[in-house]
C-alpha positions as a printed NumPy array, in Angstrom:
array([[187.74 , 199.489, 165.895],
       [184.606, 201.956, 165.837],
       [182.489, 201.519, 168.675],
       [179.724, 200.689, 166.915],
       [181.808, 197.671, 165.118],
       [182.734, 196.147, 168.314],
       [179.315, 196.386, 170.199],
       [178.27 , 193.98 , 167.416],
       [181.088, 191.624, 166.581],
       [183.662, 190.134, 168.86 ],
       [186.935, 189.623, 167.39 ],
       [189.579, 187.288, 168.623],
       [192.389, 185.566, 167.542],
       [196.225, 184.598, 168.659],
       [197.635, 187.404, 166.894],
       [195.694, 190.816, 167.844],
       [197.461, 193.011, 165.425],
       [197.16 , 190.572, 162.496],
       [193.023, 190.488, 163.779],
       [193.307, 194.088, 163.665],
       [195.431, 194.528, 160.228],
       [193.16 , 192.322, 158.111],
       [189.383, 193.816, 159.848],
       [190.417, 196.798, 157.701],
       [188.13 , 199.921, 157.952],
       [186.615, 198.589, 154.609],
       [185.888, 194.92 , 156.106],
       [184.298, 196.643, 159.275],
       [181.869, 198.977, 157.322],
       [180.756, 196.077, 155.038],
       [180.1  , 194.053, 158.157],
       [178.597, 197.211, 159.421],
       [176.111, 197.77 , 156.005],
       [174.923, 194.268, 156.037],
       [173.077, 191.411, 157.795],
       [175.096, 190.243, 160.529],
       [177.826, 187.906, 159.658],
       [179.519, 184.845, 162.21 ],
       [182.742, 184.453, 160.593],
       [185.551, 182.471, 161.694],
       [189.073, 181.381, 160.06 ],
       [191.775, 179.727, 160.893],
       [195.166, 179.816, 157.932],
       [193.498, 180.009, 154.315],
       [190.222, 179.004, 155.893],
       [187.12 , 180.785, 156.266],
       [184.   , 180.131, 157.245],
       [181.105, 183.168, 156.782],
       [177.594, 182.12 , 158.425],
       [174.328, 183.679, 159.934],
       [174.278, 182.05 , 162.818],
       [170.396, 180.164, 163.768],
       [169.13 , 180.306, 160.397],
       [169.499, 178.504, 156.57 ],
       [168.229, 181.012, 154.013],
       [165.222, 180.016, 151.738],
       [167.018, 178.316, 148.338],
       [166.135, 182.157, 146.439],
       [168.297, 183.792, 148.776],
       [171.87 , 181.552, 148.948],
       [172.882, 183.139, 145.649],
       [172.511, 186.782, 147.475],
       [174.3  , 185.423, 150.062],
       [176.932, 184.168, 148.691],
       [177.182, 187.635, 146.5  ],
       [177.861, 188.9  , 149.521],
       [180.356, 186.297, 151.133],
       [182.584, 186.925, 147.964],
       [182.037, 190.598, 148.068],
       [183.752, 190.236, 151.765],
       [186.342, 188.039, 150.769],
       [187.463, 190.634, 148.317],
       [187.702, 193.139, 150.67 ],
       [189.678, 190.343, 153.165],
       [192.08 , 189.928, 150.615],
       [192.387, 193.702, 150.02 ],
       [193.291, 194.062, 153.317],
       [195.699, 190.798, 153.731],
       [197.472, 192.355, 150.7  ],
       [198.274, 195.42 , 152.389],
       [200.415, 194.275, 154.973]])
């Protein structure tokens, strides 16, 4: 992971490599480009948040732009292996 990636988000999981495999270089340079993300999954299931906070109602539709934007690039990676 590139320093800078890790020195913001903490990654863990029961498979390392899989961790590793689908926080491609495109998921960690999203992450890296936008507001800070708490994500956590477990099978199919994921759950994207910014931790502390609910936006104001004109910003969930941003937010969620970006959500799916990051799913895409989950499922980019997920399809490579």
């Amino acid at each position: 992971m590139p320093g800078e990636f890790s020195r913001k988000y903490s990654l863990m999981g029961s498979d390392p490599q899989r961790v590793r495999d689908v926080f491609s270089p495109d998921v960690t340079s999203h992450l890296l480009d936008h507001r800070r993300f708490q994500i956590e999954g477990v099978g199919d299931t994921l759950i994207v948040c910014r931790p502390g906070r609910l936006p104001e109602a004109k910003k969930i539709k941003p937010f969620l732009d970006e959500v799916v934007a990051l799913l895409g690039l989950f499922e980019a990676a997920a399809r490579r292996d």
